[in-house]
N, C-alpha and C positions, 0 to 999 in steps of 0.2 A: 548510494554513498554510504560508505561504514565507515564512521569514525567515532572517535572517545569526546570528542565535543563541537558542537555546535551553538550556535546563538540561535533564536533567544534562549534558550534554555540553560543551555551550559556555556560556559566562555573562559576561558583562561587565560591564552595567548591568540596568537595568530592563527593558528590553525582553527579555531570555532569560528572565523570569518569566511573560510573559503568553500568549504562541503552545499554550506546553505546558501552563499550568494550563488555560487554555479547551478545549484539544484533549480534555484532560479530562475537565474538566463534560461537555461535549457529546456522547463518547463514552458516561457516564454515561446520557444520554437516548438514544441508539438511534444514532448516527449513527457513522458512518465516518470519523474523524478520522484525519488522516495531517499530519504535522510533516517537512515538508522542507527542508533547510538546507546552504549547505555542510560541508564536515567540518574544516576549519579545522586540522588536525595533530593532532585528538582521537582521546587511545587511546579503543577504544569495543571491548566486546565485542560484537561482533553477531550474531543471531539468524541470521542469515544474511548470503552475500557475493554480490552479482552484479555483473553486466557491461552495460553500456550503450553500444553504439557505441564500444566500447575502454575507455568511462570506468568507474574504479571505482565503486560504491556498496554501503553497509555499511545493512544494514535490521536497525532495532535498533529495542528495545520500552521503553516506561517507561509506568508506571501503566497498561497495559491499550491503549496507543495508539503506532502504527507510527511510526517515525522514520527516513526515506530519509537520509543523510547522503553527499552526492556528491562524492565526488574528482576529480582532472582534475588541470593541468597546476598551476595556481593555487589551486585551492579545499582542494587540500590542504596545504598551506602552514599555517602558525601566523600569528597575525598578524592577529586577524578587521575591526579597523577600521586597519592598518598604510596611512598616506598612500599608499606607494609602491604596496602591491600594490592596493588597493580598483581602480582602473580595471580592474585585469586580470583579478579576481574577478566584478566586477557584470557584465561582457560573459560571461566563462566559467559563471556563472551563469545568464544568460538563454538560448544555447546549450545548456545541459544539459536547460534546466525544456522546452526545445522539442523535445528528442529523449524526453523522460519521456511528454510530452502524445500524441506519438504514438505511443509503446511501451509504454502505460501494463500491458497485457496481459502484457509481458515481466516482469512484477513484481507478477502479480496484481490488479492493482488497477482498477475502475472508470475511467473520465474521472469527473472531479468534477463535481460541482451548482455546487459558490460554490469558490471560489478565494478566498482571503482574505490578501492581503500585506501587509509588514509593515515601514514606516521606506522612506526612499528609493532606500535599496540596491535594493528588489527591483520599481522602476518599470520599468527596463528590461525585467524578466523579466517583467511585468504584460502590457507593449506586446508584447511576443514570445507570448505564451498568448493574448493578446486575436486576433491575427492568425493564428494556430498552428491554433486552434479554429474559425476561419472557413473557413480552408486546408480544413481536415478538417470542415467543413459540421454544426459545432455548436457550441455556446456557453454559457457558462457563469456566474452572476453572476458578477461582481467585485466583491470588500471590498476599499478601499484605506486602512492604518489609519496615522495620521500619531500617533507617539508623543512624536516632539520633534523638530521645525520646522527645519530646515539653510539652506534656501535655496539650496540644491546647483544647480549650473545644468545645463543636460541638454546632452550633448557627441555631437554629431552622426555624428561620426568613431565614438566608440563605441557607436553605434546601429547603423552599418554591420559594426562589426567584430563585432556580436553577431548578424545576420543576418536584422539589419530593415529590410529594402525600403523606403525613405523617400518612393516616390513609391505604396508600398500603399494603395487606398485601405479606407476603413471608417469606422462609424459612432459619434458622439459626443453626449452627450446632455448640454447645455448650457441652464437653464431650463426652459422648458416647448418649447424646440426639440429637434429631432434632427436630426444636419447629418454629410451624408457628405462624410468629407475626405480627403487624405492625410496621410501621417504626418508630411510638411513641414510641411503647415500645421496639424497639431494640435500640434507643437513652435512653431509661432507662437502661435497661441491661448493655449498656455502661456506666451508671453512669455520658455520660456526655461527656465520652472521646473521642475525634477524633480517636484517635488512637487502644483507646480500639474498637468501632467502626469499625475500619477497621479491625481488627482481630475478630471481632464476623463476620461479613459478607463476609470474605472470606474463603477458603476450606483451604491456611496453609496459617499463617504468617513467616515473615524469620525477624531475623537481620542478623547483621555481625560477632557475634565470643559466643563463645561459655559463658564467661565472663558478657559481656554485657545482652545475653540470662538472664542467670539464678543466676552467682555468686555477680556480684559488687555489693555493695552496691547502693539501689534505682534502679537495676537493671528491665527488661522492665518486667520481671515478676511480680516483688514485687510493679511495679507500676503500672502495668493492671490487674492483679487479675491470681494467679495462674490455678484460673479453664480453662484458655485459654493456660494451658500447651500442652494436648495433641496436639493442632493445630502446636505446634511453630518446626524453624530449625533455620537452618545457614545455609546460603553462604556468604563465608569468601569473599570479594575485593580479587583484583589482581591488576598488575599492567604491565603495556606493559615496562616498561624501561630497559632496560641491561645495562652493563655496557660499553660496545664497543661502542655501538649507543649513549648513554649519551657522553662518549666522546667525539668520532667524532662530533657531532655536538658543542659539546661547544671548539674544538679546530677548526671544519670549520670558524666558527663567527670570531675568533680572529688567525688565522693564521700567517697573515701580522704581526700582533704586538710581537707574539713569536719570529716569526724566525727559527722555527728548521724545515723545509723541510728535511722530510723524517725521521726524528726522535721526537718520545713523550716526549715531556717534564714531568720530575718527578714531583711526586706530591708536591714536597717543592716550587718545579719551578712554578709549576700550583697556591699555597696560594700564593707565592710572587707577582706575574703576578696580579691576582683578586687582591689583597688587597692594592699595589701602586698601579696599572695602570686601571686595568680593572673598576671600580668601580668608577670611576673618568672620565671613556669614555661613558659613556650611550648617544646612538642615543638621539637627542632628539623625543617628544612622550612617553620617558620612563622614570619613571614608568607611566605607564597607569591603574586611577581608573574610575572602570567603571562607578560606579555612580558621577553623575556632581554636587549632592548636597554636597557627602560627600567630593569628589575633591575641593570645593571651603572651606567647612571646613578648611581642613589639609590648604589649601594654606594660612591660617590665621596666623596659628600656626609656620609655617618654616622661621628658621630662621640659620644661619652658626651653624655646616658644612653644612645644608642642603643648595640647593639653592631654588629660590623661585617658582621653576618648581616642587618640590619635589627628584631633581637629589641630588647628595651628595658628598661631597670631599673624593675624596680616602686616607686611613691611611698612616700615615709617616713612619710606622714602619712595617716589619711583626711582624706574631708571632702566636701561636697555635689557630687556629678557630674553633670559637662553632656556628653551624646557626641553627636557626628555620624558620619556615614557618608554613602556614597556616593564617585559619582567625583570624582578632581579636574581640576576644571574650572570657570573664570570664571563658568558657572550656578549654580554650585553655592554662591556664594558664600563660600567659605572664605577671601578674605580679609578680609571685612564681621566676619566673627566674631573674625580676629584681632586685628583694631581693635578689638574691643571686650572682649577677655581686659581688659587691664592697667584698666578702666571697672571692671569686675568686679569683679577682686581689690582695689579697693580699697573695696571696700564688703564686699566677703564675704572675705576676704581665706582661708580655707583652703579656695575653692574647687576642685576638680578640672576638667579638659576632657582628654576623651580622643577623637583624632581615629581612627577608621578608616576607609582613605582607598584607593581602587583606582586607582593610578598607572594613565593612558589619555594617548596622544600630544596632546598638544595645553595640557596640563597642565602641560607642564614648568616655568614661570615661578612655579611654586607651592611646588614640591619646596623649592628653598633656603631660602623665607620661612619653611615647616613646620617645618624643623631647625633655622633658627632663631629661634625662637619654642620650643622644645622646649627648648635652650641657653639662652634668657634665663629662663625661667620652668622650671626644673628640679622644681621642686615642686608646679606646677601645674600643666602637659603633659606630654602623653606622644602619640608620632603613632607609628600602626599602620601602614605602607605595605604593602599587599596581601590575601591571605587569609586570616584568621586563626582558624579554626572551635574553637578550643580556647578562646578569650575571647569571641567576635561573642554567640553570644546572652546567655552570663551577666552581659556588660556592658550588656544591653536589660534584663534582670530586677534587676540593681543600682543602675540610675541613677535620678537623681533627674528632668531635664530632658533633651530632644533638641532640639538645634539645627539647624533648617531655614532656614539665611537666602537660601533661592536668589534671583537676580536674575528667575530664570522658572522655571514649574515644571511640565510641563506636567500631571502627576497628582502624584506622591510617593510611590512605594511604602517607601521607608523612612521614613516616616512612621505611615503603619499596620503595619510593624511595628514602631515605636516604642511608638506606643498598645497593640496588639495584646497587649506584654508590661506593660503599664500603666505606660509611661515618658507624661507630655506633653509637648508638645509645644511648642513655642516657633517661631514661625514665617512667612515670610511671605507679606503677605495677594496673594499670586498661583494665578494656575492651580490645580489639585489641591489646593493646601497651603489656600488660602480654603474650602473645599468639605469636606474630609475633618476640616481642626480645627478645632474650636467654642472661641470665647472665652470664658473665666471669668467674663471680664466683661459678657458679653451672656445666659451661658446658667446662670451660677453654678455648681453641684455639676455639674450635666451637659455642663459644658466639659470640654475637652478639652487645653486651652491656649491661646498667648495670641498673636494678631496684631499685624505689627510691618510698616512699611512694607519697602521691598527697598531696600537700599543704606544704610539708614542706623543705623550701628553703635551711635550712640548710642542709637535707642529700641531697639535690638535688647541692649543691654548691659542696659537698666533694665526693661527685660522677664523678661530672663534673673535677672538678682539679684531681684526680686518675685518668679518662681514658685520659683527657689531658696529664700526664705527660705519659702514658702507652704507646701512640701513639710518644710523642713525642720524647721519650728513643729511639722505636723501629724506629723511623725516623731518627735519629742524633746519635746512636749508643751510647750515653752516659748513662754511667750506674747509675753515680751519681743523674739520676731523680726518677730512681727506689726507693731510701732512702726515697725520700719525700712520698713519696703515705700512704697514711693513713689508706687503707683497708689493713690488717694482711695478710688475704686470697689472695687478687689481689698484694699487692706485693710480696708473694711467686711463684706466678705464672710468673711472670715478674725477679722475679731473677734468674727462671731457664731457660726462654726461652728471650733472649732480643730480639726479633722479633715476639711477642704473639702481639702487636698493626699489626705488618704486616698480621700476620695467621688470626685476627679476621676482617678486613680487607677482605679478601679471604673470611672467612665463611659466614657472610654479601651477600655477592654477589650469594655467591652460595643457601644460604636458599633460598631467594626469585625467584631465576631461578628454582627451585628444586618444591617449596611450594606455592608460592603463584603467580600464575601466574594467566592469565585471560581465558585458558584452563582449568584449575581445577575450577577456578567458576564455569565454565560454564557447569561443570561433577556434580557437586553438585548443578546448576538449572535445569539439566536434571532432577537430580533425583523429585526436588521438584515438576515440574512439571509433573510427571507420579504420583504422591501421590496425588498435587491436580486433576488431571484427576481420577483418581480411587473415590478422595471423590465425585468425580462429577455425578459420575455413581452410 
């Protein structure tokens, strides 16, 4: 597995969940899993320390499966998607993964069968293994897994500086042809593209949902070029969370403060608890952003309720909660949903929205609207910036709703763990988010939640106040919320079952125990990898 981050070590977004839970599974089945990444400034205790060609490397263990974590002049740097350093990283990367491939011995290890990279960062290093292992008179499949689409252009000059022969030639396997080229012109054939790039030179490409593949709009097809169809699959994300263990763990944290030895506290018990109390106890250290640039940012901007730590005052009041999570970033939609707070409240008017939000470069034009929107709406927001493990899950087992409004999406893993702790889901009908939640109104008790176009804050506001009140009928047994609901359809449903918020609740939990777990990945990277071994042969 070659990617720029993994857990535990490194984690950013979505993509540090999947390299190392697959590496997992598959380890599980007999195979030899290794997780190799840079090391990014992570303290790491390692299993052991070696030497590569001068370069550090820290060989460290998690769940049963080896982790190379490579240093160098740049890779050890903090900073994993940081504008300025990325050029200097993805060449010092491709470089390192070319002195591993031929000293794989110096560190125990096989040459690999399949190679499986991961996001565009590790194209360069793809094109360097691909040619490394022909050097050295063997080869390898290649998985090239496209988790969210850049459109990154591929820079010639840093192909050189990473110590790829551009007039090398080798072979590409493009429909039902195979065409021996050089690397000039397989960076034409790609038009250019990093991405597309990584999909001509490897045996299949993968994303994550079936959606994203072929149907959305701008989708990876329609923006790498369909002749790169026959290569392409899926393997859908998974997710390790249940509901028991999310529990337990967000009631181990806060025990003391509940009170209830030996008995669960309900989930009205659990929103009241996070929304007075818990959210107003944050250890200090939390939130923790990782980056120190963007960390001194935000600390400019905070001002009551926040403090000037980035901690925050817990609300006066309860009342029906909607949370998001994820990064902040124009996919993610975070401003669609702020347009549609003030839609809300004035229909539900003691609603809650609690944002927890992982400040990432590129996001900054968001920071100011979040604080303010925090400031205007003091009794009905409150924004997390960074890592917050003292609230993150007891606020997934407290909430009533999750708000998914991204503009794309290409799987959602915090969506299933929104389901996971049987929060639904609210969300839009793109990529991953069409696939993973089932609507109410299509599938009744065994929905999941409820689809909303992308961009548009008003079906996303009247979405959100319907399964608000859905949930909240089926929590407080009052009937008189069912009247308000505005979908014709979702409240026929609710006038015949007032416990359809509790059953959809149950099916939540169960889809993703059922579907999307990080064993069924790992039965669909099986399969991927016996197709790229057969195109190898």
């Amino acid at each position: 597995m070659i990617t720029f981050e993994a857990k535990p070590y490194v984690k950013v977004g979505g993509l540090g969940e999947v390299p190392p839970n697959l590496a997992v599974e598959l380890a599980r089945r007999g195979l030899e899993a290794v997780v190799v990444m840079p090391l990014h400034g992570a303290a790491v205790e390692p299993v052991e320390k070696a030497s590569l060609k001068g370069r550090r490397i820290l060989v460290a263990s998690w769940q049963g499966v080896k982790y190379l974590l490579l240093g160098g002049e740049h890779l050890s740097k903090p900073g994993v998607y940081d504008p300025e350093l990325m050029p200097a990283k993805v060449v010092e990367f491709a470089r390192v993964l070319k002195d591993l491939l031929e000293h794989c011995e110096t560190l125990g290890l096989r040459r690999p069968d399949v190679l499986h990279f991961h996001d565009w960062h590790s194209v360069y290093s793809l094109l360097q293994a691909k040619l490394t292992l022909g050097e050295l008179g063997e080869r390898a499949a290649l998985v090239y897994h496209i988790h969210l689409l850049t459109m990154e252009r591929v820079n010639e000059s840093l192909l050189k500086e990473a110590g790829i022969d551009l007039s090398a030639e080798h072979t590409v396997t493009l429909g039902s042809k195979t065409l021996t080229v050089t690397v000039e012109e397989a960076v034409k054939m790609s038009k250019g593209l990093a991405e597309r790039l990584g999909a001509l030179e490897s045996d299949v490409f993968v994303t994550v949902s079936e959606s994203y593949l072929r149907m959305d709009k701008g989708c990876v097809l329609e923006a790498l070029g369909y002749d790169l169809e026959p290569k392409g699959a899926v393997i859908y994300n998974g997710t390790d969370w249940r509901y028991e263990r999310v529990l337990e763990e967000a009631l181990s944290r806060h025990s003391a403060r509940l009170g209830r030895a030996g008995k669960k506290p309900t989930r009205l018990e659990l929103r009241r608890y996070l929304l007075l109390e818990a959210l107003g106890l944050m250890p200090e250290g939390e939130p923790r952003v990782p980056d120190s640039s963007l960390e001194r940012l935000l600390k400019d901007l905070y001002a009551p309720p926040f403090l000037p730590d980035g901690r925050v005052e817990p609300f006066r009041s309860d009342g029906p909660l909607v949370i998001m999570t994820g990064r902040v970033a124009r996919q993610k939609g975070i401003d669609v949903l702020l347009d549609a707070i003030p839609l809300v409240l004035k229909r539900v008017g003691n609603a809650k929205f609690l944002f927890m939000l992982l400040p990432v470069w590129g996001g900054e034009e968001y920071f100011e609207r979040l604080v303010e929107t925090v400031r205007d709406y003091p009794d009905n927001v409150r924004v997390i910036f960074g890592i917050a493990p003292s609230v993150f899950k007891l606020a997934h087992v407290a909430a009533d709703v999750f708000a998914a409004p991204s503009r794309w999406e290409p799987f959602g893993i915090m969506a299933l763990e929104s389901m996971a702790s049987g929060t639904p889901v609210v969300a839009s009908k793109v990529g991953g988010l069409r696939e993973i939640v089932l609507d109410v109104r299509d599938h009744g008790a065994s929905g999941t939640g409820l689809h909303v176009e992308p961009d548009d804050h008003y079906e996303l506001a009247w979405a959100l106040i319907d399964m608000l009140l859905v949930m909240e009928a089926s929590n407080t047994g009052d009937r008189r919320l069912i009247d308000k609901i505005g979908d014709e359809k979702l409240r026929s449903l609710a006038s015949e079952d007032l416990l359809l918020g509790a059953k959809v609740r149950e099916s939540c939990i169960r889809r993703v125990e059922t579907e999307f777990t990080w064993e069924k990945a790992a039965y669909r990277a099986l399969s991927v990898y016996s197709r790229a071994l057969g195109a190898r042969s």
